[in-house]
C-alpha positions as CSV (number, residue, x, y, z in Angstrom):
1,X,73.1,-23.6,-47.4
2,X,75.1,-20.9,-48.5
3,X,78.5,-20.5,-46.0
4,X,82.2,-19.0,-45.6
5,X,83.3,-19.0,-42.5
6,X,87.0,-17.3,-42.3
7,X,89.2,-17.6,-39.0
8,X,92.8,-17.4,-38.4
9,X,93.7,-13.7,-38.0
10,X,95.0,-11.8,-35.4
11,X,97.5,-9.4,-34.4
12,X,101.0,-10.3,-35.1
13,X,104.0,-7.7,-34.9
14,X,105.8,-7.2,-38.7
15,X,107.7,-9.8,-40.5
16,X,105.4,-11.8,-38.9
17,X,103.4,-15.3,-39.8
18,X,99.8,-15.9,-40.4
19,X,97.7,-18.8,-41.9
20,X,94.2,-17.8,-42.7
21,X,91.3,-20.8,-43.3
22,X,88.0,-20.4,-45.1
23,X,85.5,-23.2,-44.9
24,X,83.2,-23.1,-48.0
25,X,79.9,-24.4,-48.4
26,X,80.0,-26.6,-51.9
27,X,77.9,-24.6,-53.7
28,X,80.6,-21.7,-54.1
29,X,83.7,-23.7,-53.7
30,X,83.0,-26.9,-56.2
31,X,84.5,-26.6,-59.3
32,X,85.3,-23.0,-58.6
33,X,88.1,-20.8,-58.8
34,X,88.2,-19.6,-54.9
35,X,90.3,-16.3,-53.8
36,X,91.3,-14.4,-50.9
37,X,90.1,-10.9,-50.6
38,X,91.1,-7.8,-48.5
39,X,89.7,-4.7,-47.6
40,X,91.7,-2.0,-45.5
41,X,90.0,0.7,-43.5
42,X,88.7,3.8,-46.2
43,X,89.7,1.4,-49.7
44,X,88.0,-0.6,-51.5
45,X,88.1,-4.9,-51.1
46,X,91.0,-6.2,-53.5
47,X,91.9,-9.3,-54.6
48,X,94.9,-11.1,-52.7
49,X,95.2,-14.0,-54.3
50,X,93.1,-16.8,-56.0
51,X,93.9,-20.5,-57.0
52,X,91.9,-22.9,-59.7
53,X,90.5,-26.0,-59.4
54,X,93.8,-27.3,-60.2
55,X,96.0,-25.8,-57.9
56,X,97.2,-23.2,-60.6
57,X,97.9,-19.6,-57.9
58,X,98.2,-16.0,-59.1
59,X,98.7,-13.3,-56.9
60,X,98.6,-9.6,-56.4
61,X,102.3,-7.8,-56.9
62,X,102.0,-6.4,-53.3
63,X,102.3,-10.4,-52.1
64,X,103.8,-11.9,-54.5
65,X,106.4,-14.1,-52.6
66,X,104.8,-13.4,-49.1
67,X,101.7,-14.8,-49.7
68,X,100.6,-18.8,-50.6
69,X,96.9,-19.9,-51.3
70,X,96.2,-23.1,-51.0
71,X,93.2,-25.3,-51.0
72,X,91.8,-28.9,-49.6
73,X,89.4,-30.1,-52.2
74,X,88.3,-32.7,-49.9
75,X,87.6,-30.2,-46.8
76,X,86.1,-27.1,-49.2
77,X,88.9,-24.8,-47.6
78,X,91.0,-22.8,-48.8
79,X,93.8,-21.6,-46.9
80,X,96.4,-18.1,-46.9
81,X,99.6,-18.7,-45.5
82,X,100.8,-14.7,-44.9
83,X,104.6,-15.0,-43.8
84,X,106.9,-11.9,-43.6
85,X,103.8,-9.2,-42.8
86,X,103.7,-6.1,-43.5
87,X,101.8,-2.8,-41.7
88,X,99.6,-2.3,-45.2
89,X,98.8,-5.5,-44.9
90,X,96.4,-5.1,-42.1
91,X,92.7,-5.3,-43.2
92,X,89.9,-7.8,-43.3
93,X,91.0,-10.6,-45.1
94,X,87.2,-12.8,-46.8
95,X,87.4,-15.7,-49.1
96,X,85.0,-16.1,-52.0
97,X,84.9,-17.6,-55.2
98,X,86.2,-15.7,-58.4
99,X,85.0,-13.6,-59.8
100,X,82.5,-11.7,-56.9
101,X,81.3,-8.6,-56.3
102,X,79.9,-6.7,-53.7
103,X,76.8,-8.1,-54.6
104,X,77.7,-11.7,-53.9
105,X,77.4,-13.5,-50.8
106,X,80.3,-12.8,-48.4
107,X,81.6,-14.2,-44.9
108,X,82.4,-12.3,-41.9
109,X,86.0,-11.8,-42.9
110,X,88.8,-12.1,-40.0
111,X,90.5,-9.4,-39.2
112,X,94.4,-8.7,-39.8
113,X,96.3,-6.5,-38.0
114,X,100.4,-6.1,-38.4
115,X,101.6,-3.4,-35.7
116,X,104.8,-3.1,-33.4
């Protein structure tokens, strides 16, 4: 069965902390290079972050010291600790393997908001 379940968000004021989870089925997450996603209100879903199956992490310049993937290779997660939060970083955060595109599979997303 094909699955991403993401959860963690919220609303948190800025400078803030979050810590987003993703729980993957093993078909997408084994072996794979997994990412976190975004997609604000009117643009287009970007790529946050993503990490190999050997814990090598790249990130986007916009999070780039923020912004730490991480991932349990026993649990399929992946996780997305967001410290020091931003108002442009409020969107829907998804998980997904990488690459994907809008024609792949995608979760439910968890929603993001950074306001004062």
């Amino acid at each position: 069965q094909v699955q991403l379940v993401e959860s963690g968000g919220g609303l948190v004021q800025p400078g803030g902390s979050l810590r987003l989870s993703c729980a993957a089925s093993g078909s997408i997450y084994s072996g794979n290079v997994m990412g976190w996603y975004r997609q604000a209100p009117g643009k287009q879903r970007e790529l946050v972050a993503r990490i190999f199956s050997g814990g090598v992490t790249l990130y986007t310049d916009s999070v780039k010291g923020r912004f730490t993937i991480s991932r349990d290779n026993a649990k399929n997660t992946v996780y997305l600790q967001m410290n020091s939060l931003k108002p442009e970083d409020t969107a829907v955060y998804y998980c997904n393997k990488f690459p994907s595109s809008d024609y792949s599979y995608w979760g439910q997303g968890t929603q993001v908001t950074v306001s004062s």
